[in-house]
DOVO-827314 format. One record per atom (N, C-alpha, C): residue number from 1; residue in one letter; z, y, x. Coordinates in steps of 0.05 Angstrom, whole numbers, plus 32768, in hexadecimal, padded with zeros to 4 digits. Each point is the difference from the previous one (the first is absolute). Example, Ala and Ser with C-alpha at 12.3 -4.5 7.8 and 13.67 -1.06 7.14 Angstrom:
> seq, type, c3, c2, c1
> 1, A, 809C, 7F8E, 8108
> 1, A, 8000, 8018, 7FEE
> 1, A, 8000, 8018, 8012
> 2, S, 7FF2, 8015, 7FF9
> 2, S, 8001, 8018, 8010
> 2, S, 800E, 8016, 7FF1
//
This chain:
> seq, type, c3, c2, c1
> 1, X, 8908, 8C81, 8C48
> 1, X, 7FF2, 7FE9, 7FF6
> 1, X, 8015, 7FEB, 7FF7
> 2, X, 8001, 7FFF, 7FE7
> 2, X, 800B, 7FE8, 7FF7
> 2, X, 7FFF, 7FDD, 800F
> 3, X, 801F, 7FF2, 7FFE
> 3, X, 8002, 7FED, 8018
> 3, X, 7FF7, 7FE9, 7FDE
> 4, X, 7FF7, 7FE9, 800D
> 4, X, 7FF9, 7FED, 7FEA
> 4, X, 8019, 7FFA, 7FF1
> 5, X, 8017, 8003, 8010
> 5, X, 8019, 7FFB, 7FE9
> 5, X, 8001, 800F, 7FF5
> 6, X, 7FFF, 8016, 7FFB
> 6, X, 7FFA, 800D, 7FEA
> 6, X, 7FED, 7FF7, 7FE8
> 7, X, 7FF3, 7FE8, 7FFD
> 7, X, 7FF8, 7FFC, 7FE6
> 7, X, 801B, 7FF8, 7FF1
> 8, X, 7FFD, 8006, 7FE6
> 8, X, 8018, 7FFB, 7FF1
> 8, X, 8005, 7FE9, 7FF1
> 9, X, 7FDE, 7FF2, 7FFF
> 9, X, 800E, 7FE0, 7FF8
> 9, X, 7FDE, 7FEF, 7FFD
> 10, X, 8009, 7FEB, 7FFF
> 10, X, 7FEF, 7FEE, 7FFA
> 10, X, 7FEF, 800C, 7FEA
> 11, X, 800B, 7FF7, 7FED
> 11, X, 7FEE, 8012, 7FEA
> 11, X, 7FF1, 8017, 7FFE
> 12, X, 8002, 8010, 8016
> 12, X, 7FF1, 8019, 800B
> 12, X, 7FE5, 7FF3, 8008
> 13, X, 8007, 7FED, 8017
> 13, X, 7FEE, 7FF7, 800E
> 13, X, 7FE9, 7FEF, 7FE9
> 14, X, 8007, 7FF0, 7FF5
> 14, X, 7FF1, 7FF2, 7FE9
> 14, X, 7FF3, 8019, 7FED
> 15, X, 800E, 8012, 7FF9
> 15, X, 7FEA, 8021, 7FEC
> 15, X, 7FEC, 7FF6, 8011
> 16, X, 8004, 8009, 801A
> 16, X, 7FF3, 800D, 8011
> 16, X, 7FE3, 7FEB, 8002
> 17, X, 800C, 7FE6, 8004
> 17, X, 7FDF, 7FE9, 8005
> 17, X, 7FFA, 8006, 7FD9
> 18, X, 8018, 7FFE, 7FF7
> 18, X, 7FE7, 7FF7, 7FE3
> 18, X, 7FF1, 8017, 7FF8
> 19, X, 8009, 801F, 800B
> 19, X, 7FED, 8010, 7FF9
> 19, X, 7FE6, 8000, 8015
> 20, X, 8008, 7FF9, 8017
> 20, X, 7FE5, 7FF3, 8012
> 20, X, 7FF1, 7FF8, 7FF1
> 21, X, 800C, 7FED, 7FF5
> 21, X, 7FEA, 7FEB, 7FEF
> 21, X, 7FF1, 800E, 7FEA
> 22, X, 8010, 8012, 7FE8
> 22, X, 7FF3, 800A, 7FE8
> 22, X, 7FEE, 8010, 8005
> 23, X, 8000, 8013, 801D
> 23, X, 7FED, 800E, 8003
> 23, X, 7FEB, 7FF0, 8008
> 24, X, 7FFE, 7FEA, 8010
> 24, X, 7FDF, 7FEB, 800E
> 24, X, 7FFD, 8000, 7FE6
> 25, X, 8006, 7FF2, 7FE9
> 25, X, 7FFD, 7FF6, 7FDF
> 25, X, 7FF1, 8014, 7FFC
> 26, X, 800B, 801C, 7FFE
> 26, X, 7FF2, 8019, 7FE6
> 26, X, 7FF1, 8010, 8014
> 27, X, 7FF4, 7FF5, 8013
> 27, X, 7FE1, 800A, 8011
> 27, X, 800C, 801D, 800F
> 28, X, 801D, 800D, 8006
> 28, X, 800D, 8013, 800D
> 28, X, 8001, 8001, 801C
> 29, X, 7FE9, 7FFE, 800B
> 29, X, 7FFE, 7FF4, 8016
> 29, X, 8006, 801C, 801A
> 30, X, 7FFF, 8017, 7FF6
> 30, X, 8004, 801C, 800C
> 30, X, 8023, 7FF3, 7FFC
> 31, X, 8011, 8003, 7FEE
> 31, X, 801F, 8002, 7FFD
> 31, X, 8006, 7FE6, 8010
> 32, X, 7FF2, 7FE6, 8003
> 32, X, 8003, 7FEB, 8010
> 32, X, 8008, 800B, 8022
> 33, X, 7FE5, 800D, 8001
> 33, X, 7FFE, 7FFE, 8020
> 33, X, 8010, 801E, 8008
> 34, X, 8019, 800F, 7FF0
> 34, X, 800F, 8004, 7FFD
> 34, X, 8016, 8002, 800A
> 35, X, 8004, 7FE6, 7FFB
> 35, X, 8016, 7FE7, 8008
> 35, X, 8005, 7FF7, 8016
> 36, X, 7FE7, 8010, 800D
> 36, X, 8000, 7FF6, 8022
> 36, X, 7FFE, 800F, 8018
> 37, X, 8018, 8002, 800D
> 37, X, 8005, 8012, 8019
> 37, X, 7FE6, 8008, 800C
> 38, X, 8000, 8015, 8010
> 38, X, 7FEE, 8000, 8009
> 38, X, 7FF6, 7FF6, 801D
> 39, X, 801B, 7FEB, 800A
> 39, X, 7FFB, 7FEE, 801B
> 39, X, 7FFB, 7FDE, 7FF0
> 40, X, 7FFD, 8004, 7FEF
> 40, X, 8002, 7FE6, 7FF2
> 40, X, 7FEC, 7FEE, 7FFF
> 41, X, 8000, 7FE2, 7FF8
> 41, X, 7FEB, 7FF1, 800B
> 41, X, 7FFD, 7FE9, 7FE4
> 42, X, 7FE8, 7FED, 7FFE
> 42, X, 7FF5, 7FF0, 7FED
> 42, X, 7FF6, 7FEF, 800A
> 43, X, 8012, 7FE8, 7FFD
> 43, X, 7FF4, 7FEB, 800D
> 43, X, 7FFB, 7FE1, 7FE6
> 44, X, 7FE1, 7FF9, 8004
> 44, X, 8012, 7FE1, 7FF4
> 44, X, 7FE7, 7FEE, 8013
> 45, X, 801D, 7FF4, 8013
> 45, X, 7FF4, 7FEA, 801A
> 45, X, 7FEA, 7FE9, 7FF0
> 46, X, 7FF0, 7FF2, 800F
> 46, X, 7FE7, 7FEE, 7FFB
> 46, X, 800F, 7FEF, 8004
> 47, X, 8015, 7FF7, 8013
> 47, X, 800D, 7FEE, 8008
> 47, X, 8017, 7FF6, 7FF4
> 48, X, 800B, 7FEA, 7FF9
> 48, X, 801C, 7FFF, 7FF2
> 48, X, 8015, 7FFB, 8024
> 49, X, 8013, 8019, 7FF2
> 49, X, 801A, 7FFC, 801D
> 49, X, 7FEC, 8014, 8014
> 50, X, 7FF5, 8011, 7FF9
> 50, X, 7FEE, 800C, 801D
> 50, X, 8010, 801C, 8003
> 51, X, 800B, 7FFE, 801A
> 51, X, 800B, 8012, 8010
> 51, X, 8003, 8018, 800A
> 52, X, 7FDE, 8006, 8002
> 52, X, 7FF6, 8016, 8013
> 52, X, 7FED, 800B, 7FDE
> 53, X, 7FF8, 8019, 800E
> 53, X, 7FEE, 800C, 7FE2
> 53, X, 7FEE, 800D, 8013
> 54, X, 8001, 8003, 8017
> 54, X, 7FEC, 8002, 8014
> 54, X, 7FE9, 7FF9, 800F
> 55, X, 8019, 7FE6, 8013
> 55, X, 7FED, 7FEF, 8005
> 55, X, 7FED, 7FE8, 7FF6
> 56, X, 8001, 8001, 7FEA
> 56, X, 7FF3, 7FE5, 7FED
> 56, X, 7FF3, 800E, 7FEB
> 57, X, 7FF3, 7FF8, 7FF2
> 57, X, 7FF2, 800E, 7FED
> 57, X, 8011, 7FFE, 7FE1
> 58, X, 7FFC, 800E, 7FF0
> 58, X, 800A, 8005, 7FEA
> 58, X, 7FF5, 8003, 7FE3
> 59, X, 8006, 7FFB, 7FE9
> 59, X, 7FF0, 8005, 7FED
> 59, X, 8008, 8022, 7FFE
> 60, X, 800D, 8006, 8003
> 60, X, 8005, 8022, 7FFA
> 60, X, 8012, 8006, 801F
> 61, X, 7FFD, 8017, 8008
> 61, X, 8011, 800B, 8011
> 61, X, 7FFF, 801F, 8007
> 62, X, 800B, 8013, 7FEC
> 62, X, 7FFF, 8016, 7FFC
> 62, X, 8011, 8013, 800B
> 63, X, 7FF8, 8019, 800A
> 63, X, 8018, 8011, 800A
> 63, X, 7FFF, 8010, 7FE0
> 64, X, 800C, 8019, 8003
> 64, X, 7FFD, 800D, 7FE5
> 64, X, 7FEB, 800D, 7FFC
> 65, X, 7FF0, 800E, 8014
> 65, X, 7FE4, 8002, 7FFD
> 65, X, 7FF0, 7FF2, 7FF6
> 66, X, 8004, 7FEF, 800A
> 66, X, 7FE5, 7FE3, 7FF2
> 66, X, 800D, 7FFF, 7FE2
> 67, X, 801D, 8002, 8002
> 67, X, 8000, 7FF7, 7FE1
> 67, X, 7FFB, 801B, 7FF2
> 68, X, 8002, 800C, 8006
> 68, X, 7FF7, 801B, 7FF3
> 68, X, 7FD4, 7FFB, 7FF4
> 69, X, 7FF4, 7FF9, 801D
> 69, X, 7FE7, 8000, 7FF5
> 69, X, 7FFC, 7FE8, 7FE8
> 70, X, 800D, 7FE3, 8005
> 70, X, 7FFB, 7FE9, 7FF4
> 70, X, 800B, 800B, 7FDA
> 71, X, 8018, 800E, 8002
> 71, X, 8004, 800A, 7FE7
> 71, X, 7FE8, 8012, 7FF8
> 72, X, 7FF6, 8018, 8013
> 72, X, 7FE3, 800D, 7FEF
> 72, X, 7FF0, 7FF0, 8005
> 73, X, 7FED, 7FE1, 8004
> 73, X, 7FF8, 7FF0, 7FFC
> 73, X, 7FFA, 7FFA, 7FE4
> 74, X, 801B, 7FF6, 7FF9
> 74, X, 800E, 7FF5, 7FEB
> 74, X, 7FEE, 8009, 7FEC
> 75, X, 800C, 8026, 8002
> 75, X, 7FFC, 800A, 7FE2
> 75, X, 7FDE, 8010, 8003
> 76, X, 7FEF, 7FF6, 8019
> 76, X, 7FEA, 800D, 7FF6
> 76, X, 7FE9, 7FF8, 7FEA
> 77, X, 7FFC, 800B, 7FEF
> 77, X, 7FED, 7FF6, 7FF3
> 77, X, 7FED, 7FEF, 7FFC
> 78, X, 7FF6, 7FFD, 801E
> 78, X, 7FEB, 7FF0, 800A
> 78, X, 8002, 7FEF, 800C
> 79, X, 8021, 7FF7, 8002
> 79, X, 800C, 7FE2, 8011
> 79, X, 7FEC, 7FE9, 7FEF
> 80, X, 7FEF, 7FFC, 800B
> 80, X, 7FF2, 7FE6, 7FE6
> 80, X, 800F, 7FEB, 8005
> 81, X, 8016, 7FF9, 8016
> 81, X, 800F, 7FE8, 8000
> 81, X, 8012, 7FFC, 7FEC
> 82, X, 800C, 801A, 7FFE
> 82, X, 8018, 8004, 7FE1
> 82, X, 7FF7, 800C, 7FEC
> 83, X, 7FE5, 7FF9, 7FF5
> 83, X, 7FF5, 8007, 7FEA
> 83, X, 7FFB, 7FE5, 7FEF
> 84, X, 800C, 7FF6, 7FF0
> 84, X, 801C, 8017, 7FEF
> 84, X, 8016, 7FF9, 8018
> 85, X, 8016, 8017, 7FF5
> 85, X, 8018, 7FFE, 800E
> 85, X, 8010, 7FEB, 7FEF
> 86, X, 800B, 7FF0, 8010
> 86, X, 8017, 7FEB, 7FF8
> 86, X, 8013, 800D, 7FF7
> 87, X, 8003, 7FEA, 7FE8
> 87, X, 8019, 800A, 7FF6
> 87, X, 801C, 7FE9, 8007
> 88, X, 8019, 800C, 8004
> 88, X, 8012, 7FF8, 8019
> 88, X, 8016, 7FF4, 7FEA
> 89, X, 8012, 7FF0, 8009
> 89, X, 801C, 8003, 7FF6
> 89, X, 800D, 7FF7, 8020
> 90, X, 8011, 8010, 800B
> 90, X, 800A, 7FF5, 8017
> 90, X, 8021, 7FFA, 7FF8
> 91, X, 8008, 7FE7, 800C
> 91, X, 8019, 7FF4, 7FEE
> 91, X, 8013, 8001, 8017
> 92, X, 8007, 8010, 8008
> 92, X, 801F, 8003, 8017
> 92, X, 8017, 7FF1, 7FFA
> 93, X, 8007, 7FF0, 8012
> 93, X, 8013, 7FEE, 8001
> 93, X, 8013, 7FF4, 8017
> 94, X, 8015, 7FFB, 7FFA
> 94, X, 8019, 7FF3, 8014
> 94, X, 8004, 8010, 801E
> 95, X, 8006, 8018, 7FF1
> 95, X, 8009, 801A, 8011
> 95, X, 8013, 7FFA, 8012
> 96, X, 7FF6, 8004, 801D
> 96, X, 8021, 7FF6, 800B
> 96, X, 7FF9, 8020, 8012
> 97, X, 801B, 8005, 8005
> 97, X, 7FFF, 8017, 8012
> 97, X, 800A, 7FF0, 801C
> 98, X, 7FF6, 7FF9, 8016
> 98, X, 8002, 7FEF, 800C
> 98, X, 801B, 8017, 8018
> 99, X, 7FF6, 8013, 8005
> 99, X, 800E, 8012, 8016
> 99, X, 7FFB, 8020, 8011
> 100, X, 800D, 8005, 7FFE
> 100, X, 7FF3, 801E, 800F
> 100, X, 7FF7, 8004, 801F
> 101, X, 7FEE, 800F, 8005
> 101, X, 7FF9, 8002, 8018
> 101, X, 7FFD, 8019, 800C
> 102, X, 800B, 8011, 8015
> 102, X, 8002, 8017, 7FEF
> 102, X, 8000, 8011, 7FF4
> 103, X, 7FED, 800E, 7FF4
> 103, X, 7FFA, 8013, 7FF2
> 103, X, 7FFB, 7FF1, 7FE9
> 104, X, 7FF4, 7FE7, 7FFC
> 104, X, 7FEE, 7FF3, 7FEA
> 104, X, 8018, 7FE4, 8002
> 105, X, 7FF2, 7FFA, 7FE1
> 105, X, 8008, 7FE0, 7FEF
> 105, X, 7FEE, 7FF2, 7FFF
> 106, X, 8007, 7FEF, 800A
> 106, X, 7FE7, 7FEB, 7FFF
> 106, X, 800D, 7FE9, 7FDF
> 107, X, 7FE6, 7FFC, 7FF4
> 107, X, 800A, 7FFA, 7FE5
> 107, X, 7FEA, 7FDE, 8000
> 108, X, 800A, 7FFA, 7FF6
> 108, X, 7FE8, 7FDE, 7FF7
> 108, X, 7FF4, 8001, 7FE3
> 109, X, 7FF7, 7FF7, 8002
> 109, X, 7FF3, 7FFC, 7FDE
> 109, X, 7FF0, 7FEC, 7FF8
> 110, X, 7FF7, 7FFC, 7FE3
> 110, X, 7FEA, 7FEE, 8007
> 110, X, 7FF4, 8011, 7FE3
> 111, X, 7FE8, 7FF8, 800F
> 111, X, 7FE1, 800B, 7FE7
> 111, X, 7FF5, 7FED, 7FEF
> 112, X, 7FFC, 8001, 7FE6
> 112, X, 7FE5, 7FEB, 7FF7
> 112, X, 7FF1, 8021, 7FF7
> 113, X, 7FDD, 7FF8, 8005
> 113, X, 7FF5, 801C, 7FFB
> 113, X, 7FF0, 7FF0, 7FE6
> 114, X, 7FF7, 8008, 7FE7
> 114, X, 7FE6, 7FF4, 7FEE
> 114, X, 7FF0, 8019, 8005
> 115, X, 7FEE, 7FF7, 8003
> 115, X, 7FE9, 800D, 8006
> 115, X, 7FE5, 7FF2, 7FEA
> 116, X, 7FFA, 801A, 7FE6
> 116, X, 7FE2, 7FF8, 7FFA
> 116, X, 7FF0, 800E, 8002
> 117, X, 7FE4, 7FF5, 8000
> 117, X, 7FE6, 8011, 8008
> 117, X, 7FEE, 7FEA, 7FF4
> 118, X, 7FEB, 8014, 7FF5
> 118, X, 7FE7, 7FEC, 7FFF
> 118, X, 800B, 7FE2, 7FF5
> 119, X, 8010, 8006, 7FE7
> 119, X, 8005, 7FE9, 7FEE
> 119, X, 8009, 7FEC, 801A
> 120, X, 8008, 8009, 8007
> 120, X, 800D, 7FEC, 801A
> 120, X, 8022, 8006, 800A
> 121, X, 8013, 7FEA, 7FFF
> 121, X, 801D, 800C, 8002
> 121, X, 8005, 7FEC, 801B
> 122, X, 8008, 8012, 8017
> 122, X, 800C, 7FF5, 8015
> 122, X, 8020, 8005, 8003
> 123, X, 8003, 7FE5, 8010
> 123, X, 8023, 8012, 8000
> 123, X, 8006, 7FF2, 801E
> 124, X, 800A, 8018, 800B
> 124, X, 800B, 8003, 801D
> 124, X, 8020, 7FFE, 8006
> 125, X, 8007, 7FF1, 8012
> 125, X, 801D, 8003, 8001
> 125, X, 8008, 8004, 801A
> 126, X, 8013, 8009, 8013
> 126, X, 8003, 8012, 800E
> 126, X, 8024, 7FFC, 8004
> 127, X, 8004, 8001, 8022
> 127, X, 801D, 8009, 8003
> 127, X, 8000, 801C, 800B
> 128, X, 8008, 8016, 7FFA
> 128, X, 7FFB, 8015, 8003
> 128, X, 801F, 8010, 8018
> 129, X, 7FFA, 800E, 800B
> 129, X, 8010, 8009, 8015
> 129, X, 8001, 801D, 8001
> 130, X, 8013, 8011, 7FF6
> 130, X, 8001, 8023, 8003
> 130, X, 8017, 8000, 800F
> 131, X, 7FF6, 8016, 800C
> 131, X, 800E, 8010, 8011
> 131, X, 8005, 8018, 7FFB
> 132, X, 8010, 800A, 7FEE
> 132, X, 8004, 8015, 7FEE
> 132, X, 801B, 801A, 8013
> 133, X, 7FED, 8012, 7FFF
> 133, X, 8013, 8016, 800B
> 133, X, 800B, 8014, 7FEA
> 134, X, 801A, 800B, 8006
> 134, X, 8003, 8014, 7FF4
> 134, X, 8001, 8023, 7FFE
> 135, X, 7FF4, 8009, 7FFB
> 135, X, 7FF8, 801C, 8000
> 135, X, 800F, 8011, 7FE6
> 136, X, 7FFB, 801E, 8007
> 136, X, 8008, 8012, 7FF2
> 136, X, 7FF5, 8000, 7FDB
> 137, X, 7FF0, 7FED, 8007
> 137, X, 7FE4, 7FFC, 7FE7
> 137, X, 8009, 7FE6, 7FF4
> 138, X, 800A, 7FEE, 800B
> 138, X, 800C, 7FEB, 7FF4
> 138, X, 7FF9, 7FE8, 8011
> 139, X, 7FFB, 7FE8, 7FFB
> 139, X, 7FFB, 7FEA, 8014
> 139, X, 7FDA, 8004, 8003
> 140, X, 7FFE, 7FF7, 8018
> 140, X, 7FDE, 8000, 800C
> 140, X, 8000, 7FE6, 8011
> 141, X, 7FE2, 7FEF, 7FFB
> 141, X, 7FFE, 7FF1, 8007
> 141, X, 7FFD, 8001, 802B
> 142, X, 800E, 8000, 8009
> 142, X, 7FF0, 7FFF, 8026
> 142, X, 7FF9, 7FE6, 8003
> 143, X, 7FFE, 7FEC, 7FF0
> 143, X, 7FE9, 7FE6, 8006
> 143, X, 7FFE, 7FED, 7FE6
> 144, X, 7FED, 7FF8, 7FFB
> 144, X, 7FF1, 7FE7, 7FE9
> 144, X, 7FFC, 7FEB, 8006
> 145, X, 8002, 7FEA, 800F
> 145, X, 7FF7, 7FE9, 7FFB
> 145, X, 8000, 7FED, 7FED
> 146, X, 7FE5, 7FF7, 7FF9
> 146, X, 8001, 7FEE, 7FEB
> 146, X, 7FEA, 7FE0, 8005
> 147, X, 8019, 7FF1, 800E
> 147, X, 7FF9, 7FE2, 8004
> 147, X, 7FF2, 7FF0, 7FE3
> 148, X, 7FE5, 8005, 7FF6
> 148, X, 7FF5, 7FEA, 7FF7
> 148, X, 8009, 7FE4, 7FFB
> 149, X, 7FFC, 7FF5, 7FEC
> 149, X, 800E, 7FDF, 8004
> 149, X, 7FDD, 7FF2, 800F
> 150, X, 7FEE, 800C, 7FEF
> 150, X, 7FE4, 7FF7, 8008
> 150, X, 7FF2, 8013, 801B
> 151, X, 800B, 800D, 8009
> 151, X, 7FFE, 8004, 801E
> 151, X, 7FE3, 7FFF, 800F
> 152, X, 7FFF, 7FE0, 7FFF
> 152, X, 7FF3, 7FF6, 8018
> 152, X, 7FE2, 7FF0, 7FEA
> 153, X, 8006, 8008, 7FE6
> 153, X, 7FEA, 7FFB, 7FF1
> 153, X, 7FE7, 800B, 7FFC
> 154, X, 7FE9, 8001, 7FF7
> 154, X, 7FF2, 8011, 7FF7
> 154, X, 800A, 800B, 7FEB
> 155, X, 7FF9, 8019, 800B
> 155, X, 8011, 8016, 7FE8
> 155, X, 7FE9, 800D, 7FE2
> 156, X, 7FE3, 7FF7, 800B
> 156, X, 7FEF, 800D, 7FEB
> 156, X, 800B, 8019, 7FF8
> 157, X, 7FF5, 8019, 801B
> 157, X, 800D, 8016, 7FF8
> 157, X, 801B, 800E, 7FEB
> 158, X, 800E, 800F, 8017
> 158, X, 8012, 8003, 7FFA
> 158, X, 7FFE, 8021, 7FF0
> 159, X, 8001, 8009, 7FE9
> 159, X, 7FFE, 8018, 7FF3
> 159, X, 8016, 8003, 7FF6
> 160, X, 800E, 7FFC, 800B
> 160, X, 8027, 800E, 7FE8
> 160, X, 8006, 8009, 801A
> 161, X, 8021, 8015, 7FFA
> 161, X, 8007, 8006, 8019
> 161, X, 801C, 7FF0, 7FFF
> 162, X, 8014, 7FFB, 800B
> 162, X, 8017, 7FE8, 7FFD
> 162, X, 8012, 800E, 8002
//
């Protein structure tokens, strides 16, 4: 098993979120979930600064199973919540690779998502947190968090994935 120093550079790490990103964009939501180990987790806390993903409640808190079902969710036909499906531009930004831990990189980022539907354009912004391991396959996500700036707002359902 590949040690995290073994990624070979920054710029690896950035492919890696902006192709995250192009696949949520072009509805690839099978090559997305992909991307993610299979101990791996999805979180984006209710709380701004919240700690635990346990004990408190959460707007999302996924092992890879759950994200496995919430992705066939997604693409069933009969989701009447994502009918129509949004169309995305997710804007990845101010990449820091913060440090290794060991097997995985923990990386920073920040998100703006546009999101339209229903003649309607929302836009979400987000400090985002991976925990990126490296494998024989290339980098895989072992954790997602994505801190909301509007958090603690009414979210008027949330239909994109971040």
């Amino acid at each position: 098993m590949p040690t995290a120093t073994a990624v070979r550079s920054r710029s690896e790490i950035e492919q890696f979120l902006y192709r995250e990103a192009w696949l949520l964009d072009h509805g690839r939501l099978d090559e997305w979930l992909g991307l993610f180990t299979d101990d791996a987790t999805y979180w984006i806390p209710l709380e701004a600064n919240q700690g635990d993903s346990l004990t408190t409640s959460s707007i999302v808190y996924d092992d890879r199973r759950l994200l496995e079902i919430r992705v066939r969710q997604f693409q069933h036909p009969r989701a009447h919540a994502r009918v129509p499906v949004p169309r995305t531009v997710h804007h990845v930004g101010n990449v820091q690779v913060m440090d290794t831990e060991g097997r995985e990189v923990r990386v920073n980022s920040t998100l703006v998502l546009l999101e339209y539907r229903r003649e309607r354009q929302r836009v979400w912004g987000a400090l985002v947190e991976h925990r990126l391991r490296p494998t024989g396959d290339g980098l895989r996500i072992a954790a997602k968090r994505v801190d909301l700036v509007n958090s603690e707002a009414e979210l008027d359902g949330v239909v994109c994935l971040f």
